[in-house]
N, C-alpha and C positions, 0 to 999 in steps of 0.2 A: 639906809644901807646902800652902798653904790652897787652897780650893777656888775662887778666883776666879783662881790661876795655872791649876789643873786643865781650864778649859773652854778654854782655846788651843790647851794640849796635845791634849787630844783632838782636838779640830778640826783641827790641822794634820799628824795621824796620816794615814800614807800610804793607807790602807784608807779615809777618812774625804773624803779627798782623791778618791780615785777613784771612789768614789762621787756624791759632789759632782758631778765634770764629767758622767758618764754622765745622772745625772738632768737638768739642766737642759738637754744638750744634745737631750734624748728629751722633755722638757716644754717645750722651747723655752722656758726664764728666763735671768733675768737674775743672774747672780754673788751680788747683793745683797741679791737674795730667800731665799737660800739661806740667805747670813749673819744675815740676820734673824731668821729662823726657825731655826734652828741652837742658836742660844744658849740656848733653850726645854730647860730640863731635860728635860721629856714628849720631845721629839723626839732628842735625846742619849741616853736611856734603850731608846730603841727601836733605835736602832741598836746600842747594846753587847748588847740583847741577842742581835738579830740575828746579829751577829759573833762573841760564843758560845755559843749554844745553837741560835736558832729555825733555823727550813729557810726559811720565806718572810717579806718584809716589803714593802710599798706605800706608795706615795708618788703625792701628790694635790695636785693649788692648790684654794687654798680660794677662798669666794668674796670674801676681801677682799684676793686676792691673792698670801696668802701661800703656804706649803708645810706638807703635813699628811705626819707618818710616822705609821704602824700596822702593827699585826701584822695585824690581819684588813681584809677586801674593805672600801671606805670606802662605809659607806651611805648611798645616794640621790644617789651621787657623779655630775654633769650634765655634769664636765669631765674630761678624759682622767687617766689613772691608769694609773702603770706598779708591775710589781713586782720582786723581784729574788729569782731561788731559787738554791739551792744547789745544785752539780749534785752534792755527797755531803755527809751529814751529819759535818761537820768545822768545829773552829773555824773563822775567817776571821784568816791575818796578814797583814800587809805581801809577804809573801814568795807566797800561794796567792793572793790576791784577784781576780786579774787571770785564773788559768786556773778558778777554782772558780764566781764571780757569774754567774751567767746574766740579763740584762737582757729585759724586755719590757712593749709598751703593752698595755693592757686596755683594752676598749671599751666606754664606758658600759653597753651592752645586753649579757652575758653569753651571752645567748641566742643571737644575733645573731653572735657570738664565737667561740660553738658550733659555730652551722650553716655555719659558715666556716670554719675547723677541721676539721672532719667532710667537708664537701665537697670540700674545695682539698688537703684533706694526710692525711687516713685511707684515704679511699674511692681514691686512686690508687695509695697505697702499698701499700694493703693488696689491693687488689686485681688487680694487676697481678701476671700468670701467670710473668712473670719473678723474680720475689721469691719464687715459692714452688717453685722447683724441687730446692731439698733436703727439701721438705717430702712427707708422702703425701698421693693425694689426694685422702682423706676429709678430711685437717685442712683441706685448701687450699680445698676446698669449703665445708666447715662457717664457716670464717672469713669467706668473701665473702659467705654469707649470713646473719650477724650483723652486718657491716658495713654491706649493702645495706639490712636491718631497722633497724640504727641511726640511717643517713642518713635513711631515709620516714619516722620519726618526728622527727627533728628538724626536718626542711623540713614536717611537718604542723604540729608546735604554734609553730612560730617563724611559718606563717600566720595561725594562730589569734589569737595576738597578735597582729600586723598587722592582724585584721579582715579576713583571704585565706580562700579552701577550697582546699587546695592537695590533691591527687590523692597518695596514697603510692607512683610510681613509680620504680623501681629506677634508681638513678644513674647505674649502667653499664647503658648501655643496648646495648651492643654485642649481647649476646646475641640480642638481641629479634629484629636486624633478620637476624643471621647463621642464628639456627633458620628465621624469614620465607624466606631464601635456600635454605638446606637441606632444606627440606621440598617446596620448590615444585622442588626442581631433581629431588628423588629419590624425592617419596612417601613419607616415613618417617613414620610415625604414633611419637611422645616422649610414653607415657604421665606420664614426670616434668616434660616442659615442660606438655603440659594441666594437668596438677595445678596448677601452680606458677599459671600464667594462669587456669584456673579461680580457685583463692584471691584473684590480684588482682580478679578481676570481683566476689566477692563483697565482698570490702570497698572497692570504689570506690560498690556499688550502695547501700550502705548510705550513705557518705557522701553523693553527690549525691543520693539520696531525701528526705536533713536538709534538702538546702541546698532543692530545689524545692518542701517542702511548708509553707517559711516563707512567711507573710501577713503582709499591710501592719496584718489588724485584729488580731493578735497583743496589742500595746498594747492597746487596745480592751477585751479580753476578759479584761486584767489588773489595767482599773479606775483605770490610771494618767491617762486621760483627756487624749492629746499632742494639738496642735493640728495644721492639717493642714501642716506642715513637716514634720513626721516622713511624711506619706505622700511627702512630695518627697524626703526621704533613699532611704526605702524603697529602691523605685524607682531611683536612682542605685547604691543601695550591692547592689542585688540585680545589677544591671547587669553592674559591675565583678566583683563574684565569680563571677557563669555564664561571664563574660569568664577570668577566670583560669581557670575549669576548663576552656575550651575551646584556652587557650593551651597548655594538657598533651594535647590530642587527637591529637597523632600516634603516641606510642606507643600510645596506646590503639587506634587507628586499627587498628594493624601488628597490636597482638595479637587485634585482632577477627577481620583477614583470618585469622589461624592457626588462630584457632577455628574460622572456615567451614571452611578446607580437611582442620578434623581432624575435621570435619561434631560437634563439640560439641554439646551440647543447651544450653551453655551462651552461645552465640553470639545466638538468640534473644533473651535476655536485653542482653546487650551491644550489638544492634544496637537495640534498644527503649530503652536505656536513651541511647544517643547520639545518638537520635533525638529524644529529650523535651529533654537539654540543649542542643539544636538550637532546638528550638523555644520554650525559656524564654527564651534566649539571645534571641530576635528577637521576642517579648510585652515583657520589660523593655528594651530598645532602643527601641520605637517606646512606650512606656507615657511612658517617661522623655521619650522626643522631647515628644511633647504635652503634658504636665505641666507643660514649659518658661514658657509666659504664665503660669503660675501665680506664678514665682516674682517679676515684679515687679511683680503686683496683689497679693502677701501683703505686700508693704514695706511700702507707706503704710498696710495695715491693720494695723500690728502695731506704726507710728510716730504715727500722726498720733492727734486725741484721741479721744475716744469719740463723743463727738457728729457728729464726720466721717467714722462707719463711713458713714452713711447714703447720701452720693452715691457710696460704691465699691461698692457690694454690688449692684445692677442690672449691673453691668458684669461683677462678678464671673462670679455665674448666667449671664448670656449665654456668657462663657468656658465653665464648665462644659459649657454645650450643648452648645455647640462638641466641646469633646473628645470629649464622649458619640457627636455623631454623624457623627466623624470617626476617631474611634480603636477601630478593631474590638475589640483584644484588651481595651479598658476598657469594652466594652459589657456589662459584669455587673452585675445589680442591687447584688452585695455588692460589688463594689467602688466604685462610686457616694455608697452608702450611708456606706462606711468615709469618706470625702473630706468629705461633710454632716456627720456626725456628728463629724466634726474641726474643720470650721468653726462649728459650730455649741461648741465648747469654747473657740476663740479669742474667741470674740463673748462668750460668759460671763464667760472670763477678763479682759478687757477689762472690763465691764462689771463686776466685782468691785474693780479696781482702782479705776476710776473712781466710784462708789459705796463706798469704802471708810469702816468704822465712822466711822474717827477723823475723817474729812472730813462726814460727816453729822452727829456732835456738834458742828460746830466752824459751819457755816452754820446760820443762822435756819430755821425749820420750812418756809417758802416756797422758799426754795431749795433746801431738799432734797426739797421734793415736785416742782419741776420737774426737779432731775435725774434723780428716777425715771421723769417723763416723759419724758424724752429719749433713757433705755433704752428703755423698753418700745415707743418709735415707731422706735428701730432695731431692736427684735427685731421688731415687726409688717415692717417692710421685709425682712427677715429670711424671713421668713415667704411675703409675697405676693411677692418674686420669687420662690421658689422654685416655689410654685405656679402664680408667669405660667410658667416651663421648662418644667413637668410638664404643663400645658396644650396648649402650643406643640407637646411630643412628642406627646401624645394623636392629635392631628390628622398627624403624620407617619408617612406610610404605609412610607416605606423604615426607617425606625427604629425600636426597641424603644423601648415607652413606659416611664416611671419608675411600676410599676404596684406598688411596692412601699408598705406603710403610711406616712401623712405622720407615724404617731405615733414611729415606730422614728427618724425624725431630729430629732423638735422635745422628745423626750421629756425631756431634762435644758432643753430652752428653759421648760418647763411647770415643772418643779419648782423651776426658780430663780425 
C-alpha cells in the first residue's frame, strides 16, 4: 500500500476518530481544522506515538488557527490547551480507547491551575476527617499538615506572581475558630495549638515587616532615576497589597484573641503588628487619595512639547503645596524630596529628548543655541517655583517648612 493510501487509513481509525471529536469539542473547533492539520506528518507521528508507547500528549490552536499535537507542555501557549493521559501504561486500541483516555483543559497559568487544584480538590479530600477513619491518627494528622503547608505555599507564590502579599493561612480554617470556642468555654491551655499559632505569627511578622519597610525612594537609591509616575504607582500598588493583607485579618484576628487568653508573650507582638498594618493601611489610602491631581497635571507634561513644560510647572508646585499642607501622612521631608527629585528626571528626560544629538546636527548653530535657551528657561522656571513653595511654607506657621537642602533636589538639574 503506498503511503498516500496510508494517511486516510489512519485518519479514519476508530482511536483516531475518538479523539478527533473529544478534542475539538473541548477546544471548541471546527471538523475542518482538524482535517487540516491531521494530514501534517509531525502531527500523525505524535499521535502513533501516543497510542503506543507515550503516557501523555497535548493538543493546542495555534495562532493561525490551526491545531498543534506534542508530547510536552506547548510553550508560551496564550490559548487553552488540553491533554490526554493514560489512565495505565497500555497501548491504545479501538477496543480500550474509550475506557483508558482520560481528557482534560490546562490553563494557560499552570500556577493558577495549581492553586486551584490544591484548593478546590486536595485540601478537601484530604482533609476531611471522614476519609481518614481507617487511618491512625498520627498519619491523619501528619497528612493535614503537609496539605495545609502545601496549600500556604501555593496561594503565597501564585500572589507573588500577581504582585499580592498574600498571609500563609491554613485553608481549613475550622480549627481556628473551634480551639477560639474551646478554650473560652473551658479554660484549656493547647500547648500544641500555641506552638502551632506562635510559628504562624512568626512568619506572618516576617512577611508584613518586607511588605511595610518598602519605600517609594527604593528606585531612587538604585540609580535607575523613574520619573514621578512611579511615585503614583507606589502608592496605589502599596495600597492594594496592605488592602489584601488586611482582607486575611479575621483569622488573624481569632488567633490573636487565643493568644491573649492563653496570655502568650507572643500576643504582644501580634497585636503590634496588626496595629502598624492598620495604620499603613490608612497613610497609603489617604497618600494615594491626594496624589490623585497629580495624575492629570503629569499628562500634558509628559505629552505636550518641551518648550510647553514652562506654563504647567507654576501650577504644578502650587499642587505640590497643596498636598504638603493638606496631607499629614506626606508631611515628610523624604517623602517630598523623593516626588522633586522624580520631577526634576522627568524635566531632564524631556529635555534630552528634545535636545537630542542627531537634531542639534541637523539645525544650523542659531537654532540650536536657542533651543538650549529654551531648556535652561524651563529649568530656571523649574527652579523659582520651587522656591516661590518653599518660601510660601517658610512663612506658614501651621505647617512644616521644606527646610531640607535646595541642592539634594536640583542636583542632577546642575549636572545636566
Amino acid at each position: 500500500m503506498s503511503d498516500d493510501e496510508s494517511v486516510p487509513g489512519f485518519l479514519e481509525d476508530d482511536r483516531v476518530k475518538f479523539v478527533e471529536a473529544k478534542v475539538c469539542s473541548l477546544l471548541q473547533l471546527h471538523r475542518q481544522t482538524w482535517d487540516k492539520s491531521a494530514v501534517n506528518e509531525e502531527f500523525q507521528t505524535v499521535l502513533k506515538d501516543f497510542f503506543e508507547k507515550k503516557s501523555v500528549m497535548y493538543f493546542s490552536s495555534s495562532k493561525k488557527g490551526g491545531l498543534v499535537a506534542s508530547n510536552g507542555v506547548p510553550a508560551g501557549a496564550q490559548n487553552r490547551h488540553i491533554y490526554i493521559l493514560k489512565k495505565r501504561v497500555a497501548p491504545i486500541t479501538s477496543d480500550n480507547c474509550r475506557e483508558l483516555l482520560l481528557f482534560g483543559l490546562q490553563s494557560p497559568s499552570p500556577l493558577l491551575q495549581l492553586s486551584s487544584t490544591v484548593e478546590q480538590v486536595c485540601v478537601p479530600l484530604l482533609s476531611n476527617n471522614k476519609n481518614h477513619h481507617t487511618w491512625p491518627t498520627l498519619l491523619s494528622e501528619d497528612i493535614i499538615r503537609h496539605v495545609e503547608n502545601m496549600c500556604s505555599k501555593t496561594s503565597v507564590v501564585q500572589g507573588q506572581v500577581l504582585g499580592k502579599s498574600v498571609l500563609p493561612i491554613p485553608a481549613a480554617t475550622d480549627w481556628v475558630e473551634n480551639a477560639f470556642s474551646n478554650f473560652k468555654m473551658y479554660n484549656n491551655y493547647d500547648r500544641a495549638l500555641a506552638h502551632a499559632i506562635e510559628s504562624q505569627v512568626i512568619n506572618w511578622s516576617n512577611i508584613i515587616q518586607k511588605i511595610l519597610k518598602e519605600d517609594s525612594s527604593d528606585l531612587l537609591i538604585t540609580g535607575s532615576n523613574p520619573g514621578p509616575d512611579a511615585e503614583l504607582k507606589f502608592w496605589a500598588s502599596r495600597k492594594a497589597n496592605i488592602q489584601n493583607v488586611c482582607d486575611q485579618s479575621p483569622v488573624v484576628q481569632k488567633m490573636a484573641e487565643i493568644l491573649e487568653m492563653m496570655d502568650s508573650s507572643y500576643y504582644p507582638a501580634i497585636k503590634t503588628l496588626i496595629g502598624s498594618v492598620v495604620d499603613a493601611l490608612q497613610e497609603a489610602k489617604d497618600i494615594d487619595l491626594y496624589l490623585q491631581p497629580l495624575h492629570t497635571q503629569l499628562t500634558p507634561l509628559e505629552k505636550e512639547g518641551f518648550p510647553n513644560l514652562e506654563k504647567f510647572t507654576p501650577v504644578l508646585f502650587h499642587t505640590l503645596f497643596l498636598i504638603w499642607t493638606n496631607c499629614q501622612s506626606y508631611q515628610r521631608p523624604a517623602r517630598i524630596v523623593v516626588l522633586l527629585q522624580e520631577l526634576c528626571n522627568l524635566f531632564i528626560e524631556q529635555a534630552s529628548t528634545y535636545l537630542s544629538a542627531d537634531l542639534l546636527l541637523r539645525e544650523d548653530p542659531e537654532e540650536s543655541l536657542t533651543m538650549v535657551k529654551r531648556v535652561i528657561k524651563v529649568f530656571r522656571c523649574f527652579k523659582d517655583s520651587y522656591q516661590t513653595q518653599r518660601e510660601r511654607l517658610a512663612h506658614h506657621v501651621k505647617h512644616a517648612p521644606w527646610d531640607f537642602p535646595s541642592a539634594m533636589i536640583c542636583a542632577r538639574f546642575n549636572q545636566f
